[in-house]
C-alpha positions in Angstrom: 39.1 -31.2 50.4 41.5 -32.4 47.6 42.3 -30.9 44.6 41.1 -32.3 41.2 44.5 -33.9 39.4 44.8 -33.1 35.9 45.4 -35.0 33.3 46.9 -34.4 29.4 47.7 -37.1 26.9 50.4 -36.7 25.3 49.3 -37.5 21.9 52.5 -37.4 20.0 53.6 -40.3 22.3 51.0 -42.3 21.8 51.1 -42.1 18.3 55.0 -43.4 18.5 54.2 -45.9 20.7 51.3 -47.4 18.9 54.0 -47.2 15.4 56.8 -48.8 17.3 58.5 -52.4 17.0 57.5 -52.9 20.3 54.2 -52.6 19.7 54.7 -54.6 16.4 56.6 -57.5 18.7 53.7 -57.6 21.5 50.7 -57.8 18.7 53.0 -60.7 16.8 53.4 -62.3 20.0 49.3 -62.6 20.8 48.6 -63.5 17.5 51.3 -66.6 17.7 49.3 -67.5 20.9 46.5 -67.9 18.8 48.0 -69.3 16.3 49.6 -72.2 18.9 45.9 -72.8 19.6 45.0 -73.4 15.9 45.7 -76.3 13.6 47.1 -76.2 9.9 46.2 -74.0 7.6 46.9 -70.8 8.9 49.0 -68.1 8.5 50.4 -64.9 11.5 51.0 -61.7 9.7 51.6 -57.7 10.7 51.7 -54.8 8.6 51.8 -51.1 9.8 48.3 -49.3 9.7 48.0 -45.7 8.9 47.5 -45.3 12.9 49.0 -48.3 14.3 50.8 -51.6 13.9 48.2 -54.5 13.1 49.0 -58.3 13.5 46.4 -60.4 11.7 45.6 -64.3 11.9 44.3 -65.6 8.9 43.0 -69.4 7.1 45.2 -69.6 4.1 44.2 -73.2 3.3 40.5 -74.0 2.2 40.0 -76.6 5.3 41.3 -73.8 7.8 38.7 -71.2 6.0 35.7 -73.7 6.2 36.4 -74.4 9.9 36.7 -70.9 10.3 33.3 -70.3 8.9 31.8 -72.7 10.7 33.2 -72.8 14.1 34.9 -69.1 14.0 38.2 -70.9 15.0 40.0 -67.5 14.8 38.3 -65.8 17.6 37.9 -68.5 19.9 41.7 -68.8 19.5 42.4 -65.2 19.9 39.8 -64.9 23.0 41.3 -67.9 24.3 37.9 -70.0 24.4 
């Protein structure tokens, strides 16, 4: 019968990679695919978390918040729907 494998995280590592510019370039680039799918009015950002690198896509204009609202533009663009 086989042996069970064992597994340990290496935590320290993860925490790096989650921080890292990579991370920061791979997050930027889904939210600019979203941001392709969306029209005026809004904006790509990233800021480093206490945990983690976070890109956001928000409405910056009043239009692109009202759509939002009503049609929740952002996450149909981020989900791809």
């Amino acid at each position: 019968m086989a042996e069970k494998v064992k597994f340990q995280l290496n935590r320290a590592g993860v925490r790096e990679l989650l921080s890292s510019s990579e991370m920061e370039e791979i997050c930027m680039s889904y939210a600019g695919n979203a941001l392709s799918r969306l029209g005026a009015g809004y904006e790509v950002g990233s800021y480093h978390g206490k945990n983690r690198v976070n890109a956001e896509v928000r409405a910056e204009s009043f239009q692109a918040m009202r759509e939002n609202l009503k049609n929740n533009s952002i996450l149909k663009a981020v989900k791809g729907g």
